[in-house]
C-alpha positions as CSV (number, residue, x, y, z in Angstrom):
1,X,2.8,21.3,-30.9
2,X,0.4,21.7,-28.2
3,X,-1.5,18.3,-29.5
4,X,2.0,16.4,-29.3
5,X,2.8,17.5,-25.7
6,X,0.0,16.1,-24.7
7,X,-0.1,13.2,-26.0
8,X,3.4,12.6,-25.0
9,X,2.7,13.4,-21.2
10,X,-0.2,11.1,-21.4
11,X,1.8,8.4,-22.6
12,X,4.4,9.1,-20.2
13,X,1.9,9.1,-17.6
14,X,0.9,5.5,-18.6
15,X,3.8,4.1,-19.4
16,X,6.4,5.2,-16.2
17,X,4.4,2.8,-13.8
18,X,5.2,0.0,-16.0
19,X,8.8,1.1,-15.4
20,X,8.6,1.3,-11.6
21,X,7.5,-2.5,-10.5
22,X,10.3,-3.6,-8.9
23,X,9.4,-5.5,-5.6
24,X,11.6,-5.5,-2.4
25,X,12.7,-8.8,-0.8
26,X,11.2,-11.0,1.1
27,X,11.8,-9.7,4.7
28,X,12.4,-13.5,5.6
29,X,14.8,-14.1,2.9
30,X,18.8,-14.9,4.2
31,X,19.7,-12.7,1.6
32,X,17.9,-9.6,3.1
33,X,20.6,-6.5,3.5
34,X,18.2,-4.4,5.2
35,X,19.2,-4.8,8.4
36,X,17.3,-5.6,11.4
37,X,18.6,-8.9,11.7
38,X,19.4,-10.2,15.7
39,X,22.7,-10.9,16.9
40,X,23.2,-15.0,16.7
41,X,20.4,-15.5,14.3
42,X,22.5,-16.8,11.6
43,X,21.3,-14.4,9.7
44,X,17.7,-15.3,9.9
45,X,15.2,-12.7,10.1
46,X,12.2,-13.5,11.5
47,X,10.1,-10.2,10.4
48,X,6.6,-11.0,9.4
49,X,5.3,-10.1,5.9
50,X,3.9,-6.3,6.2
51,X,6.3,-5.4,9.0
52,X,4.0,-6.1,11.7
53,X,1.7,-3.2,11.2
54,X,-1.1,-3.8,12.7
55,X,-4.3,-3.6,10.6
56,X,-7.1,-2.9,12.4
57,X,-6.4,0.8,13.8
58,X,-7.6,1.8,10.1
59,X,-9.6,-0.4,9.3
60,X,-12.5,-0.1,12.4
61,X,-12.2,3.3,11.6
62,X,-13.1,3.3,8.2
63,X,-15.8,0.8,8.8
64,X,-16.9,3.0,11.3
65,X,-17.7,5.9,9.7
66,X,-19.3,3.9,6.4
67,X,-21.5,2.6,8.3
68,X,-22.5,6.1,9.3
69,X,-22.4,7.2,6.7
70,X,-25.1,4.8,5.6
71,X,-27.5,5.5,8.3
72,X,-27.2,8.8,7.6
73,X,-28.4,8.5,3.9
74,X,-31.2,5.7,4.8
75,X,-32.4,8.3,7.5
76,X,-32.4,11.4,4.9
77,X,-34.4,8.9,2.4
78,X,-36.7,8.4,5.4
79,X,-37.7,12.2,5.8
């Protein structure tokens, strides 16, 4: 019994992401409900892809610290 409940959360574990790949709509398309849009548009919503978020705030971070933490192991192999 044990055997087949894990097998079946395994499976299930696999298999439920398959389930959930529904994508949301373009945030240009007219047909966009999700508010947002600006008065006298026509309905056009001129949000770019990714919302705006900017990118870098992240991503100079995480460079940032690989690269230290690359000196740091080039330094200990030094030693």
């Amino acid at each position: 019994m044990k055997k087949a409940i894990r097998i079946i959360a395994v499976l299930s574990f696999f298999a439920l992401p398959l389930m959930m790949t529904a994508q949301p709509p373009h945030p240009n398309s007219p047909n966009n409900t999700g508010g947002g849009n600006a008065p006298n548009t026509g309905g056009q919503n001129n949000t770019p892809v990714g919302g705006g978020a900017p990118i870098d705030g992240g991503l100079s971070i995480l460079m940032l610290m690989g690269a230290a933490y690359g000196a740091r192991k080039v330094y200990q192999l030094r030693k």
